[in-house]
C-alpha positions in Angstrom: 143.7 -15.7 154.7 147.1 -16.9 153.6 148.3 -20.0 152.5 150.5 -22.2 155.2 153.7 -22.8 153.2 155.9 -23.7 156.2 156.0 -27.3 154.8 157.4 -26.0 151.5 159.6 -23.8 153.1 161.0 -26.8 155.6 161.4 -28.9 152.9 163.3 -26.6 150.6 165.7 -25.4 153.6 166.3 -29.9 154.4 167.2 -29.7 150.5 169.5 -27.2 150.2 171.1 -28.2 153.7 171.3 -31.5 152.1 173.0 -29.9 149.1 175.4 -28.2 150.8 176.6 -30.8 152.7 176.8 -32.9 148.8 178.8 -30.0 147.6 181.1 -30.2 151.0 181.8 -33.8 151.4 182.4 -34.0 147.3 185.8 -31.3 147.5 186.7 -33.0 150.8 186.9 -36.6 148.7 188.2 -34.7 145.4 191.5 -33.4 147.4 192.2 -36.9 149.2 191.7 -38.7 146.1 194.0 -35.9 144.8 195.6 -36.2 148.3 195.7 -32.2 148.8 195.4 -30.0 151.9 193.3 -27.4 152.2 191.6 -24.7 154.5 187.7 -24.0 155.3 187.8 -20.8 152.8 188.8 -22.8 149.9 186.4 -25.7 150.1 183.9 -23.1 150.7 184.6 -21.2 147.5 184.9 -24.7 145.4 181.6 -26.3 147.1 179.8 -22.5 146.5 178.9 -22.4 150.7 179.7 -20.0 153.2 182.4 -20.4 155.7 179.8 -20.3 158.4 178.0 -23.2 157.1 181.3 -25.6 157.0 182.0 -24.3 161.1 178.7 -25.0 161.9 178.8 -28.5 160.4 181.4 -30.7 163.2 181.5 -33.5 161.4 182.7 -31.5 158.5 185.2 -30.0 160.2 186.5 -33.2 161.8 186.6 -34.8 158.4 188.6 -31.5 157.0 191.4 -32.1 159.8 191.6 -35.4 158.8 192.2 -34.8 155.7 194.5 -32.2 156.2 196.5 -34.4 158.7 195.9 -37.4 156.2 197.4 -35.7 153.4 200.0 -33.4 155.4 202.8 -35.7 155.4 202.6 -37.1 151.7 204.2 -34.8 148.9 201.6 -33.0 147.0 199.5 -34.6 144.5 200.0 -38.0 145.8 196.5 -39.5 144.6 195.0 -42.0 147.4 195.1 -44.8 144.4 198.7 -44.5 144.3 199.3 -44.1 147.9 202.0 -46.9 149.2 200.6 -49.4 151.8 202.6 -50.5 154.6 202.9 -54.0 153.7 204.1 -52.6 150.4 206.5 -50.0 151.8 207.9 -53.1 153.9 207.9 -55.6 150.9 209.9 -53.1 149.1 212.4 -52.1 152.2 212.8 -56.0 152.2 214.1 -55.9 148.9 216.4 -53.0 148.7 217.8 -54.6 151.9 218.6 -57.8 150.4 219.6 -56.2 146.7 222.2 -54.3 149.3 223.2 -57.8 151.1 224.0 -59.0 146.5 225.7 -55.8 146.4 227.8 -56.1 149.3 228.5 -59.6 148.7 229.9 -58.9 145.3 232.1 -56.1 145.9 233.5 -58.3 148.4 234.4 -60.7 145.7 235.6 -58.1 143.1 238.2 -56.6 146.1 239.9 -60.2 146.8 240.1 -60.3 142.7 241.5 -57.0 142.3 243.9 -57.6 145.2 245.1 -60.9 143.3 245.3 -59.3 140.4 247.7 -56.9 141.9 249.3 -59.1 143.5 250.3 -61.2 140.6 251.0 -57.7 138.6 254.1 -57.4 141.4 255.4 -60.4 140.9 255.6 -60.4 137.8 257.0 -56.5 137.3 260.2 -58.0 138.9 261.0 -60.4 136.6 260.2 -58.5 133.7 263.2 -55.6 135.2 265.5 -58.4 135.4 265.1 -59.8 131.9 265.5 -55.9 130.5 269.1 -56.0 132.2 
C-alpha cells in the first residue's frame, strides 16, 4: 500500500504559490520605487514565473495597471521617494509666481530709470553742441 502524500504535496504547491506571488509583488514594488513601467513578460522573467501565473492572479494584474498608469505620466526613473507631492508642487508654483511678481516689479523700476537717464542724456547733448560752436 502506498503512502498518502497529498498533504505534502498541498502544502508544497500553497508554498510555492505563495512564493510566486513574493517574487511578483517584490518587481511590482522594485519598479514603482524605481517608478518604471512595465509589461506582464518582463515581471515574469525578473520574478522567474510564467506569464500564465501573473494572468491568472487579478489582483496582480490590477496592481500591474496601476503601476503602469502610476508611473506612465512621470519621466523615467523618477523614484517614488523623490516623487513631488501636490502640496509641494503648489508651494513651489506659489513661489515662482511671486519671484515673477519681484521680477516684474523691478524691471518696472529699471525702465522709468533708464527712461530718465535718457532723458537727461537729451538734454544735456544739446548744450554740449552749443558750447562746441
Amino acid at each position: 500500500m502506498r503512502a498518502d502524500n497529498r498533504r505534502h504535496l498541498a502544502t508544497a504547491a500553497a508554498e510555492r504559490k505563495a512564493d510566486s506571488r513574493k517574487r511578483v509583488t517584490a518587481v511590482l514594488k522594485d519598479l514603482d520605487t524605481r517608478g518604471e513601467s512595465a509589461k506582464v513578460t518582463e515581471i515574469a522573467r525578473r520574478a522567474m514565473v510564467s506569464r500564465a501565473y501573473i494572468y491568472s492572479q487579478p489582483d496582480l494584474i490590477a496592481a500591474l495597471r496601476e503601476l503602469n498608469t502610476a508611473n506612465a505620466a512621470r519621466p523615467p526613473g523618477t523614484p517614488t521617494n523623490q516623487r513631488a507631492t501636490h502640496a509641494s508642487l503648489l508651494t513651489r508654483v506659489e513661489a515662482l509666481m511671486t519671484r515673477n511678481r519681484q521680477l516684474r516689479e523691478e524691471n518696472q523700476t529699471l525702465r522709468k530709470q533708464l527712461e530718465i537717464a535718457y532723458g537727461e542724456l537729451r538734454l544735456a547733448r544739446p548744450a554740449e553742441s552749443k558750447r562746441a560752436d
